[in-house]
SETORKOL-486744 format. One line per 5 residues: number of its first residue (from 0); their letters; for each residue x, y, z of C-alpha. Coordinates in Angstrom, 1 decimal, m for minus. Layout:
BEGIN
NUM	a	X:Y:Z  ...
This chain:
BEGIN
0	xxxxx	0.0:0.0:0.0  1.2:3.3:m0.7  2.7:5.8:1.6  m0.5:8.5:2.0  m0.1:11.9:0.4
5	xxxxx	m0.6:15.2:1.5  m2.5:18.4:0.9  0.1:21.9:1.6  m2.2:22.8:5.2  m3.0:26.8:5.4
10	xxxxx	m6.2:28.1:6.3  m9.8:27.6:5.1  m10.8:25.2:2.6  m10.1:26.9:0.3  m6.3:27.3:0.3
15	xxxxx	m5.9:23.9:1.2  m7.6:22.3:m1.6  m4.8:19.8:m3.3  m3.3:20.7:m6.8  m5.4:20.2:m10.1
20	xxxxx	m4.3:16.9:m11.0  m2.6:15.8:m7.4  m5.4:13.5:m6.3  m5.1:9.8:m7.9  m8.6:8.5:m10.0
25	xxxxx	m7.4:5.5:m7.9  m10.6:3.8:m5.2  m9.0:4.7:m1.6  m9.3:6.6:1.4  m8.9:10.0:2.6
30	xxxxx	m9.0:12.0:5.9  m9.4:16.0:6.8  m7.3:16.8:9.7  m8.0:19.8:11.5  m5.3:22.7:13.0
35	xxxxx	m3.8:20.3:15.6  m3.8:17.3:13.1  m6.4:15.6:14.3  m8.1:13.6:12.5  m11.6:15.1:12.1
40	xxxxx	m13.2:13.0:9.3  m13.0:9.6:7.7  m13.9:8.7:4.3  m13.9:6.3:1.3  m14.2:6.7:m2.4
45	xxxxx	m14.3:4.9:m5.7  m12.7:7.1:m7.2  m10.4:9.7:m4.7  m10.2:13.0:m7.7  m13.8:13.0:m8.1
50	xxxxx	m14.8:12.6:m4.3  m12.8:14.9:m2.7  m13.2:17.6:m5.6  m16.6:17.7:m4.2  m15.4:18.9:m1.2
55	xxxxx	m13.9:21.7:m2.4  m16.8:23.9:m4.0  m19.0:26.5:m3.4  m19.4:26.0:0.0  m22.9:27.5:0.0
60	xxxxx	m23.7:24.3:m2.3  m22.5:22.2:0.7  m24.9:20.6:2.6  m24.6:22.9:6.0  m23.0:19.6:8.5
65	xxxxx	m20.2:19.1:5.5  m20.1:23.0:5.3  m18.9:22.8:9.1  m16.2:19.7:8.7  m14.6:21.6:5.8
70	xxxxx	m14.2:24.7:7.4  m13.1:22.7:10.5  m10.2:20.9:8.5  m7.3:22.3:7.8  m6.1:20.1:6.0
75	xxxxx	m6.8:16.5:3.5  m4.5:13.4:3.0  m5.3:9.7:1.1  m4.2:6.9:0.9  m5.1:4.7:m2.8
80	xxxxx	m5.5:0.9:m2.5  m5.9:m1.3:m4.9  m9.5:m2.5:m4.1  m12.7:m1.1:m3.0  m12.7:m4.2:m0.5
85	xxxxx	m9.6:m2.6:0.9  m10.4:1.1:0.8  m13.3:m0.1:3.6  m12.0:m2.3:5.6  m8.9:0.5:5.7
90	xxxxx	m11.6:2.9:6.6  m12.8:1.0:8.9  m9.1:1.2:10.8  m8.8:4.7:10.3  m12.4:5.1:12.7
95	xxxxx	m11.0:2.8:15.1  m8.2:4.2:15.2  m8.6:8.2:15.5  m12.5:8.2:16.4  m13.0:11.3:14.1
100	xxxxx	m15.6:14.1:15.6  m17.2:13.7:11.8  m18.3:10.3:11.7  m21.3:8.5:12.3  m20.7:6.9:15.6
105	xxxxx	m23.5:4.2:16.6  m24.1:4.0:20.4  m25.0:1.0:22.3  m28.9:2.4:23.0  m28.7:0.3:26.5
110	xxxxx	m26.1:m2.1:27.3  m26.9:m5.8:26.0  m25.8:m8.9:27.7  m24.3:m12.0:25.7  m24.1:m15.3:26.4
115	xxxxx	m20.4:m16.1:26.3  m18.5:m19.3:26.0  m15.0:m19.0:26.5  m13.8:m21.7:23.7  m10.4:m20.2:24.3
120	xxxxx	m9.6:m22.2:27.6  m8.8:m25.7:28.2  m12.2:m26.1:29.9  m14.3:m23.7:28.1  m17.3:m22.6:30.7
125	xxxxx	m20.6:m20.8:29.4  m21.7:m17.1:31.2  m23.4:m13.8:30.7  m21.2:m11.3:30.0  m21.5:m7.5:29.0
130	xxxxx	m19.6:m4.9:27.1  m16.9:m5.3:24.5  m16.0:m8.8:23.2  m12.8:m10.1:23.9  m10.8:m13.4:21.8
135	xxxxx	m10.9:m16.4:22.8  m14.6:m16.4:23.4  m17.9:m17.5:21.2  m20.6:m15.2:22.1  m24.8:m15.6:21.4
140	xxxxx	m27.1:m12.8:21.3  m27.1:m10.3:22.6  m30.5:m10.7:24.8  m33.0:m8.4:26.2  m32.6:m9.5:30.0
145	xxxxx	m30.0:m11.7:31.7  m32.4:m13.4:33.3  m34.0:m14.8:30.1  m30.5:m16.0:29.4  m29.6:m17.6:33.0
150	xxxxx	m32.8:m19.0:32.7  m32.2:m20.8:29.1  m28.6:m22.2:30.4  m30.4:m23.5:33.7  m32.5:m25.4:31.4
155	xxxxx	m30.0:m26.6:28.9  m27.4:m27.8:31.1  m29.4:m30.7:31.9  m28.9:m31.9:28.7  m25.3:m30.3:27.9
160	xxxxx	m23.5:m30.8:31.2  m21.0:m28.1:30.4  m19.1:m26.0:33.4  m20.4:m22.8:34.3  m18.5:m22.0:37.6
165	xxxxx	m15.6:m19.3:37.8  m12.4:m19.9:37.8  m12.2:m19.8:41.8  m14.7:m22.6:42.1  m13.1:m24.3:39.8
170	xxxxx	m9.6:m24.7:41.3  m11.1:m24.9:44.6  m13.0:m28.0:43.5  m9.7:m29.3:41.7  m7.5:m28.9:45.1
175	xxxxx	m10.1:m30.6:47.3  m11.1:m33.5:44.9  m14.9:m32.6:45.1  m17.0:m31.0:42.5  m19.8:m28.5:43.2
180	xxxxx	m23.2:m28.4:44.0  m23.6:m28.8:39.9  m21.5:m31.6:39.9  m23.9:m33.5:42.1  m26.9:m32.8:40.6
185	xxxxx	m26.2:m33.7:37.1  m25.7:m30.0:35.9  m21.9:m30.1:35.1  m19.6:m32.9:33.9  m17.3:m32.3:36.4
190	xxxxx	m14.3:m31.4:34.6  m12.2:m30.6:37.8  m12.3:m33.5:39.1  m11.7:m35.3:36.2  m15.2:m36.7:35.8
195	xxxxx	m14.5:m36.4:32.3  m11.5:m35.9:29.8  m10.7:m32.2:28.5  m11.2:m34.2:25.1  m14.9:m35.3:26.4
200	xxxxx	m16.0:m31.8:27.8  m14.9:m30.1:24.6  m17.6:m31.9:23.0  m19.9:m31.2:25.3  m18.8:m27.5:24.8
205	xxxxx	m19.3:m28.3:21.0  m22.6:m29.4:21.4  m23.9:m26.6:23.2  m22.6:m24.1:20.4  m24.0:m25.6:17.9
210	xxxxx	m27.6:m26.1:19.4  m27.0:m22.4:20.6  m25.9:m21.5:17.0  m29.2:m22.7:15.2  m28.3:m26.9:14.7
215	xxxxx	m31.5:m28.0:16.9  m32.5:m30.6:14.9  m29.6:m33.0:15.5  m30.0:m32.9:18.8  m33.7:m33.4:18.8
220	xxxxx	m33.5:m36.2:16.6  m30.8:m38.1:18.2  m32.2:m37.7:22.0  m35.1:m39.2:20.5  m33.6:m42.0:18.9
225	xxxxx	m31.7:m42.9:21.8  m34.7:m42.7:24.0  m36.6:m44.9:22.0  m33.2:m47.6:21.9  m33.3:m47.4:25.5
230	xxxxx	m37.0:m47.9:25.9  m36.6:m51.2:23.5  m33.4:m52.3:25.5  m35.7:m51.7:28.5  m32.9:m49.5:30.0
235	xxxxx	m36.5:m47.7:31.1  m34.2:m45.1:34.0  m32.1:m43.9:30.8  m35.2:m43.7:28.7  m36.9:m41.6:31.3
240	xxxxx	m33.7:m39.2:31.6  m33.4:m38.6:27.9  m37.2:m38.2:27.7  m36.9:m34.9:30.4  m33.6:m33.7:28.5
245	xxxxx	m35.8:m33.9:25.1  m38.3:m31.6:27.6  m35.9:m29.5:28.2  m35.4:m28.9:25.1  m38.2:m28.2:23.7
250	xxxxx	m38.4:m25.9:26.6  m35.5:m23.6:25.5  m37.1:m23.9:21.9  m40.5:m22.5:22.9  m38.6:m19.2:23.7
255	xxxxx	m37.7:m18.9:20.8  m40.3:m18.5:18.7  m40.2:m19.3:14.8  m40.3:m16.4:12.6  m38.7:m17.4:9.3
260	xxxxx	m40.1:m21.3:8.1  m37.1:m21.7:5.9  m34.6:m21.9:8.4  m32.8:m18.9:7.4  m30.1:m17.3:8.9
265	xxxxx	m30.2:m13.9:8.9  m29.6:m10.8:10.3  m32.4:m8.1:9.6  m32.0:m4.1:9.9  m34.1:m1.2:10.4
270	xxxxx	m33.6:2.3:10.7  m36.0:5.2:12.3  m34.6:8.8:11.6  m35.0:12.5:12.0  m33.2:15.4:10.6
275	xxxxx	m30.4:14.8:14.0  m30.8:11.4:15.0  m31.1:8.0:13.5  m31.6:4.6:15.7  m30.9:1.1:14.5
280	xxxxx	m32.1:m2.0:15.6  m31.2:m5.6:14.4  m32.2:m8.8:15.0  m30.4:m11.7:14.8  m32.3:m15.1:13.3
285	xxxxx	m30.6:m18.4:13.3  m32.0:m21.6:11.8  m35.5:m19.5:11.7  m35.3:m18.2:15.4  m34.9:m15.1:16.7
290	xxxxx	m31.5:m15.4:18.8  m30.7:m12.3:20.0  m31.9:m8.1:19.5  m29.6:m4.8:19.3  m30.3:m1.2:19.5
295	xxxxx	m27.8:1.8:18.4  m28.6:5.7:18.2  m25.9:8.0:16.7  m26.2:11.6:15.5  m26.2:12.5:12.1
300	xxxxx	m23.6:14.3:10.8  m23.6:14.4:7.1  m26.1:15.4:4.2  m26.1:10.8:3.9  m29.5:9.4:3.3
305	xxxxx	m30.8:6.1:4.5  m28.6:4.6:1.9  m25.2:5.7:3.7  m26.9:5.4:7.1  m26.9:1.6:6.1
310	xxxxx	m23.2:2.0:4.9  m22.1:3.4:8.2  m23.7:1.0:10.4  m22.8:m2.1:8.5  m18.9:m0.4:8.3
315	xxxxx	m19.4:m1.0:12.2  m21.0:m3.9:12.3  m18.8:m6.1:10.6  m15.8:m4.8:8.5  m14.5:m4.8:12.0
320	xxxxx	m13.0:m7.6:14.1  m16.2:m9.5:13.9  m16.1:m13.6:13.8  m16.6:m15.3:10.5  m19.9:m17.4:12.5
325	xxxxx	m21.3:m14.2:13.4  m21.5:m13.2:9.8  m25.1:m14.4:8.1  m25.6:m16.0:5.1  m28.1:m13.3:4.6
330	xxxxx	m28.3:m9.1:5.7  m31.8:m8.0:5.1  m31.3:m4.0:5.2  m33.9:m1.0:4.4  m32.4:0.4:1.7
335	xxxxx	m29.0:m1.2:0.1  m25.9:0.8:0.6  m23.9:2.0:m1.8  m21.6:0.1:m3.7  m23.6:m3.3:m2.5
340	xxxxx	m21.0:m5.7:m4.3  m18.4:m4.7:m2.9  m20.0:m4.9:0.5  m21.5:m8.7:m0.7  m17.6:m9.2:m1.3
345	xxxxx	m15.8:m8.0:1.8  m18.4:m10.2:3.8  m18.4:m13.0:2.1  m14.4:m13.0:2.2  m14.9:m13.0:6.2
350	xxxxx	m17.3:m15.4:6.3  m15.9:m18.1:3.8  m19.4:m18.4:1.6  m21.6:m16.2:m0.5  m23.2:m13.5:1.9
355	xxxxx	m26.4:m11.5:0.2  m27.0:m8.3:1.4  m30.6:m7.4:0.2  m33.7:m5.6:0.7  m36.8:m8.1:1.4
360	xxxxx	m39.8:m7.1:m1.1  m42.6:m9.4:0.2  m43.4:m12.5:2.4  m41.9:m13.6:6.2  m38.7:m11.6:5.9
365	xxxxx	m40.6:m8.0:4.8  m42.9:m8.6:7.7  m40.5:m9.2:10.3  m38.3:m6.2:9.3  m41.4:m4.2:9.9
370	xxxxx	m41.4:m5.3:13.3  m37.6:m4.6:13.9  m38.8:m0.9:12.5  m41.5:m0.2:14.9  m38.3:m1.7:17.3
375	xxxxx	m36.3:1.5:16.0  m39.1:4.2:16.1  m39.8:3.2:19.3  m36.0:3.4:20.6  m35.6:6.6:19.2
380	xxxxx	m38.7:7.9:20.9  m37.8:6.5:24.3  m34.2:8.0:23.6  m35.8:11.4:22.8  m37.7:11.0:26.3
385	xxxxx	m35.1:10.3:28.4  m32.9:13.1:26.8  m35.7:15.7:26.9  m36.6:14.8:30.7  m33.5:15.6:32.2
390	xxxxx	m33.6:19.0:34.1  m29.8:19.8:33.8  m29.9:19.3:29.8  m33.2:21.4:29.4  m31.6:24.2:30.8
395	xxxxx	m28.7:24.0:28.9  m30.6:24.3:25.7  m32.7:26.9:27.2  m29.2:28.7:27.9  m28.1:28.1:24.3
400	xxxxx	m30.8:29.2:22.6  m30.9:32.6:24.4  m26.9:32.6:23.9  m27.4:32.1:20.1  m30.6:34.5:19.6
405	xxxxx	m28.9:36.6:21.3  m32.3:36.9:24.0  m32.2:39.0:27.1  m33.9:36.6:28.9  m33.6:33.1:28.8
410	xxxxx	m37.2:31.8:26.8  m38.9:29.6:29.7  m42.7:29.4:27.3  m41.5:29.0:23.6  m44.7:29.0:21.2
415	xxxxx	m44.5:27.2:17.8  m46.8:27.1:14.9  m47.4:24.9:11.8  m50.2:26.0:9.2  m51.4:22.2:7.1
420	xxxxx	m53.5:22.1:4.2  m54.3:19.7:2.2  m54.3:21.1:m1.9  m55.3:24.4:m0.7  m58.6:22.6:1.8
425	xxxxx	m59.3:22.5:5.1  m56.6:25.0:6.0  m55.7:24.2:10.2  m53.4:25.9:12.2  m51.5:24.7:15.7
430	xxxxx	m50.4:25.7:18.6  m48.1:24.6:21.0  m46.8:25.8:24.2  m43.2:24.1:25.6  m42.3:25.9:29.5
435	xxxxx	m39.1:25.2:30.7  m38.2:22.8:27.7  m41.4:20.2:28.7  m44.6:20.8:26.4  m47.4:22.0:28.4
440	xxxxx	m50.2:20.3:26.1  m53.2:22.0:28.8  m51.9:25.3:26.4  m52.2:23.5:23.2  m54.5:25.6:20.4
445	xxxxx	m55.7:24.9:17.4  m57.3:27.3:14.9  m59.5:27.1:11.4  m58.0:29.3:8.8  m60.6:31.2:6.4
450	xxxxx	m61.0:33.9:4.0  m57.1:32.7:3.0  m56.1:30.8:m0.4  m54.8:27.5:1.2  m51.9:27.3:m0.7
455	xxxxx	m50.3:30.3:0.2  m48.5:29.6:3.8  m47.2:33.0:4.2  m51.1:35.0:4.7  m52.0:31.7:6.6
460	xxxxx	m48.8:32.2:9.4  m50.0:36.4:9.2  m53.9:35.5:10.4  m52.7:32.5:12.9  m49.9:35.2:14.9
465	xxxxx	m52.5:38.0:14.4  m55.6:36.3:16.0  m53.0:34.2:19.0  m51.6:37.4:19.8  m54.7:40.0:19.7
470	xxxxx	m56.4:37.8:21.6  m53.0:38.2:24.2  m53.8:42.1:24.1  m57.5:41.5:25.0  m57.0:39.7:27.8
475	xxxxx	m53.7:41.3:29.4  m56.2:44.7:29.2  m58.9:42.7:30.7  m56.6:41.4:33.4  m55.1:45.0:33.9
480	xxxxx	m59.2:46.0:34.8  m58.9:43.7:38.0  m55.7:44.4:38.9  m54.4:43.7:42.5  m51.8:45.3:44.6
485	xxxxx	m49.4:42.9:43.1  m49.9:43.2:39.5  m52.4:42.1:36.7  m54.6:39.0:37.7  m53.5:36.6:34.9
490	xxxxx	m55.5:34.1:37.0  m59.3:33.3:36.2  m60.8:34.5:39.8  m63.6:32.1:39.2  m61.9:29.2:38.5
495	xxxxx	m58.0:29.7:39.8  m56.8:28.2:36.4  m54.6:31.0:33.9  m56.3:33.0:31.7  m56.3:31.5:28.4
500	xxxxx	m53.4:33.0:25.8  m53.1:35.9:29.0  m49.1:34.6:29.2  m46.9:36.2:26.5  m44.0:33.9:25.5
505	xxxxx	m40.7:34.2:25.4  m40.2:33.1:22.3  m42.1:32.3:18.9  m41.1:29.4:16.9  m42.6:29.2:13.3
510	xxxxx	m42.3:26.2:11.0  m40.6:27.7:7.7  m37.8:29.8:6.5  m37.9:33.6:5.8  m40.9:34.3:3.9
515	xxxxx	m43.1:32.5:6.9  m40.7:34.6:9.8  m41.3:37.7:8.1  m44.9:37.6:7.7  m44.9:36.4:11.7
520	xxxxx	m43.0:39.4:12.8  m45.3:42.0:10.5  m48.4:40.7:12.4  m46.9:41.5:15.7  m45.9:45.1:14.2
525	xxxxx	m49.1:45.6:13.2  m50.4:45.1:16.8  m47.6:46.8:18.3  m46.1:44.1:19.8  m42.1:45.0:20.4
530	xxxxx	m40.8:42.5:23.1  m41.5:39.4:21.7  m38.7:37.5:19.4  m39.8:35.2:16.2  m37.6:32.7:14.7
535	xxxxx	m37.9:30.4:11.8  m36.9:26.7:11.9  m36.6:25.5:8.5  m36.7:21.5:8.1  m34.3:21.1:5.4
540	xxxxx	m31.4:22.2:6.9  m32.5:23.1:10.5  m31.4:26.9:9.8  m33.0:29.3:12.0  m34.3:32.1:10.8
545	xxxxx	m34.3:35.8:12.7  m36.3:38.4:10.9  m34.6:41.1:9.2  m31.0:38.9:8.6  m29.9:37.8:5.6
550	xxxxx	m28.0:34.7:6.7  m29.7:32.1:9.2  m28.3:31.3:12.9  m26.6:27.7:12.6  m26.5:25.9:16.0
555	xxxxx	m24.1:23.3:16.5  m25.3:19.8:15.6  m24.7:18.6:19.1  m26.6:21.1:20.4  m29.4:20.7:23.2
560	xxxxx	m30.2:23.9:22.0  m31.2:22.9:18.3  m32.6:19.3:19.5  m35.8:21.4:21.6  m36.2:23.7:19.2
565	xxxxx	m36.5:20.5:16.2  m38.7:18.7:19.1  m40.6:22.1:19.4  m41.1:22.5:15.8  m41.8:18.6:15.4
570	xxxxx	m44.6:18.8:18.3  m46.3:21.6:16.3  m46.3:20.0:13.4  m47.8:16.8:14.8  m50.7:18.4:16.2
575	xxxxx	m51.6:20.6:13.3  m51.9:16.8:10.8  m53.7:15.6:13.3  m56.4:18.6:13.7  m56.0:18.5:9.8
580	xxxxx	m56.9:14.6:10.1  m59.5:15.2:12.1  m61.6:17.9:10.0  m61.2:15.8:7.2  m62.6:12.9:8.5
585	xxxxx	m65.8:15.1:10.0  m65.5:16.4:6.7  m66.1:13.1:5.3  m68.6:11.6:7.4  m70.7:14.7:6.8
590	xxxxx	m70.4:14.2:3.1  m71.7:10.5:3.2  m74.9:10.8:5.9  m75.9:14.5:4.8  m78.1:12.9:2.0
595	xxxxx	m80.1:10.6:4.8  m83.1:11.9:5.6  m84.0:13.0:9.1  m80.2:12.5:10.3  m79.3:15.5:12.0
600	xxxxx	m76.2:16.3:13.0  m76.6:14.9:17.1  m78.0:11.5:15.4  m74.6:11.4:13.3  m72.3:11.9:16.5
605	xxxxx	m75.0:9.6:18.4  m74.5:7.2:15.7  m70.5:7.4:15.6  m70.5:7.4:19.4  m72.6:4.0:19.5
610	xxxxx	m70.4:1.9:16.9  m67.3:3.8:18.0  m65.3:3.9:14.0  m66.9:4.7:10.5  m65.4:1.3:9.6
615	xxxxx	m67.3:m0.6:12.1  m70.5:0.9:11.4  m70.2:m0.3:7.6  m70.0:m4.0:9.1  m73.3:m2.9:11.1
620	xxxxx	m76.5:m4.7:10.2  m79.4:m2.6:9.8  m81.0:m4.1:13.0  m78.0:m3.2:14.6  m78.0:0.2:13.5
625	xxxxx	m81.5:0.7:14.1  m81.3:m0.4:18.1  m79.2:3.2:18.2  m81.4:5.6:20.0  m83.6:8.2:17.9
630	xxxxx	m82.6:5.5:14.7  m85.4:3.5:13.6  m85.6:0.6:10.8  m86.3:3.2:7.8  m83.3:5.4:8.8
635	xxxxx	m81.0:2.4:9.5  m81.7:1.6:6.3  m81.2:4.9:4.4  m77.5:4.8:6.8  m76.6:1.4:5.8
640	xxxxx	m77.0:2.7:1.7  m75.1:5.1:2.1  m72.5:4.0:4.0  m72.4:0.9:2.0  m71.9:3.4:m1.6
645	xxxxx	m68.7:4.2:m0.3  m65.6:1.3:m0.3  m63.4:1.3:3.0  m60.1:3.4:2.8  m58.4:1.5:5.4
650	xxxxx	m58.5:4.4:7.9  m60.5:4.4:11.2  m62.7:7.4:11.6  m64.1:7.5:15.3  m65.6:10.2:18.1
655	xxxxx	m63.8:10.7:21.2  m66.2:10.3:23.9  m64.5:13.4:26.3  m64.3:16.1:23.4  m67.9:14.8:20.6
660	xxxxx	m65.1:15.5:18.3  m64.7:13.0:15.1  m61.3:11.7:14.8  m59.2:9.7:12.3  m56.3:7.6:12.8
């Protein structure tokens, strides 16, 4: 391999840009160092001119997190192999090695315990272990709970009498020529005190890695046919012990449920993603079982799609020190990365045979990566929770926010708003209210847009700020008219809850870029509002936008800051589809009982209230339907033709029972 070449290093990205011509057309690897030389970024190409020339152009073409590691850098170097095969697993080194701020870096989402053996010893013994894996040692999994494992070996070492004990035990045992409790009760084969041979115990060993590792079958088979031998021999006390270890078994199979019928091994991936996080989760199948689950969640930090979110994670995965057995014959990803043959090369070098690496299309193996996806959205939500409960971070990204807006105070109630529309119909608005980073949904507000064209955003975000924030005049002047000693009386005397929209916030958040910021800050001009700030966050690139600047404010991508504002802005959004969602569907229940004759509008909610969903009211008889209150046999019939005029959509239309309101989900 030859010696890596070097870039002159100076000062912005510019001036350190290699040479026309310098950079090799050669497949290899490159790395931007930083000021200090450290290694800030690691990356691969097919082609080194082409890939890093990209690099090096107009940086507002740059996608903002690459815009940030190029200015960073101070410097580029490669090194060209001869193979793409080589330029990864070189790659792959290079990560190890210098752990560059710039990379992807998949975090263990909880710590996962294995089941270990330690094949590496003269008398291998089987445990749970945690953390990194070391030589020397075969390990299964990894497992939801230790005690689902401990509980599995219990069973199994009945029937493979392998040693568990640790190393004290063990030479305790040996100095005083008696085995442990296991030993006496069947559990272990004694190695210590030389109950069996180190050649006899490895096979043991053998056989437990191999039922562990997917062979069941065998074993199944052959405990059975020796069962029966003994019952023909009448050996009838051997026949009744093989008969309980062919229980126990089938014991350890039952946890294990089936999920693939052809066996297959396979490992199967699924990401769930926002605009600053991604979280993986992979199962592992062996012979048709699920043997083990695994959950990571890293931070984005490049403009990659799911495509080079696959890269990265397989790059982790397995072009690392991973063990040939622990490579499948099959990878079932959501979306294949790029450069998939060289991928299906590198692995199947490792593993000795042909490895796929494919996206499933249909059948067993699409459902069950479904599953490992709803796996992944949930992890990433539960991460989100945990990292959005914890006092001391909220107030850091309260802090930063105020710090990089420049506030004077820090913004303890943030209010965001999303306008949705569907084609230029049912124009919604929303509403929410976060205090002290933790959404307050009691403050929550929706709002009907009318008398606007419902394509154009921009008069939709004037008339949503305008209305929110005249109704904030109205009732600070209201609350000024029964003032106490102490101030305004914000507080409903009658009641003791807030006045509603009586609290002005400390910030307002609007879904969009420029054009939506600027129409925000002109309605609060127009009512004479001074004191309060409006940003823009814009999804694209998570820019935020402050009125009257040219150039957004861009927060670090590690910043708490940025992560409320995007759960903020994300919150808002959510509500407003699922007002939007909601008129719709009242929309179109109107639309197919409006023709029924004497069916008010009290019968229809009476009606949706009674069978609980649209859909389940199309299954309704018309005796059924007419045993609803105020519905008699001529209406249930009219209902039933219309309902019946219209095919199912697959969605769920019902009423909640606090609210009367008709919902869709």
């Amino acid at each position: 391999m030859p010696p890596p070449r070097s870039s002159r290093p100076t000062r912005g990205p510019l001036s350190y840009r290699p040479e026309p011509g310098s950079i090799p057309t050669q497949p290899g690897v490159y790395r931007f160092r930083d000021p200090k030389g450290r290694v800030v970024y690691v990356g691969k190409a097919k082609n080194l001119r082409a890939r890093l020339s990209s690099y090096f152009q107009d940086i507002g073409n740059l996608h903002q997190r690459t815009a940030t590691m190029v200015t960073t850098a101070a410097s580029v170097e490669w090194t060209v192999v001869n193979t793409e095969v080589e330029a990864l697993q070189l790659e792959y080194s290079w990560i190890k090695e210098f752990d560059p701020r710039f990379n992807v870096k998949y975090r263990d989402d909880k710590s996962y315990p294995w089941l270990a053996v330690t094949v590496g010893e003269e008398f291998p013994r089987v445990m749970v272990g945690r953390g990194a894996k070391r030589k020397g040692t075969r390990y299964f999994g990894p497992y939801s709970h230790a005690w689902a494992i401990r509980e599995t070996v219990d069973v199994l070492l009945r029937v493979f009498p392998m040693r568990s004990c640790s190393n004290g035990v063990f030479k305790r045992s040996a100095q005083i020529g008696r085995p442990c409790l296991l030993g006496y009760i069947g559990k272990c084969a004694a190695p210590c005190v030389g109950q069996v041979s180190p050649e006899e115990h490895r096979e043991i060993v053998d056989d437990f890695c191999d039922f562990m590792g997917g062979q069941t079958r065998p074993f199944v088979r052959r405990i059975e046919k020796e069962m029966y031998a003994a019952s023909d021999a009448q050996d009838y006390e051997r026949a009744a012990r093989l008969r309980d270890d062919l229980g126990a078994l089938e014991k350890a199979l039952e946890k294990q449920a089936v999920v693939l019928g052809d066996g297959a091994d396979a490992d199967v991936i699924a990401l769930a993603e926002d605009p600053l996080e991604v979280a993986v989760q992979i199962f592992y199948v062996r012979g048709g079982r699920i043997r083990g689950q695994r959950g990571w969640v890293a931070d984005r930090v490049d403009e990659g799609g799911t495509p080079e979110l696959v890269e990265d994670f397989l790059l982790q995965l397995y072009a690392g020190e991973a063990e040939a057995d622990a490579i499948p014959r099959e990878i079932l990803v959501p979306a294949l990365p790029p450069d998939v043959e060289t991928w299906e090369d590198l692995l199947s070098d490792r593993r000795g045979s042909r490895v796929q690496v494919r996206v499933p299309q249909r059948g067993d193996k699409k459902t069950l990566q479904e599953t490992v996806a709803r796996n992944a959205g949930q992890a990433l939500v539960l991460h989100k929770t945990r990292r959005a409960s914890d006092l001391t971070t909220r107030n850091r990204a309260l802090e930063e926010i105020q710090l990089a807006l420049d506030l004077d105070e820090v913004p303890l109630r943030i209010e965001c708003y999303d306008v949705s529309n569907l084609q230029g119909t049912e124009v919604v608005a929303s509403m929410v209210v976060f205090e002290d980073g933790l959404a307050r949904k009691g403050e929550y507000r929706r709002f009907v847009i009318k008398g606007v064209d419902g394509q154009n955003d921009v008069a939709s975000m004037h008339e949503v700020i305008t209305r929110r924030f005249r109704r904030l005049l109205d009732e600070q002047a209201r609350s000024k008219e029964v003032a106490t000693d102490s101030g305004p009386m914000l507080v409903d005397p009658e009641t003791g809850r807030p006045r509603k929209f009586a609290y002005a916030p400390g910030l307002v958040v609007v879904d969009g870029g420029p054009p939506q910021v600027a129409a925000a800050q002109q309605a609060l001009d127009e009512l004479g509002i001074v004191d309060i700030p409006v940003v823009g966050l814009a999804k694209r690139l998570e820019e935020v936008w402050v009125p009257g600047q040219e150039d957004p404010v861009i927060l670090a991508r590690s910043s708490e800051g940025l992560y409320l504002l995007q759960r903020v802005r994300d919150e808002a959004h959510r509500f407003a589809i699922n007002h939007h969602r909601s008129r719709r569907s009242k929309t179109m229940v109107e639309s197919l009982l409006d023709d029924v004759p004497g069916l008010g509008e009290v019968r229809r909610k009476t009606l949706l209230k009674h069978f609980g969903s649209l859909k389940k009211l199309r299954l309704a008889s018309v005796e059924e339907i007419a045993m609803v209150p105020g519905i008699g046999e001529r209406t249930a019939t009219a209902i039933k033709d219309a309902v019946a005029q219209t095919a199912p959509t697959g969605q769920t239309v019902s009423v909640n029972t606090a609210t009367g309101e008709i919902e869709e989900s």
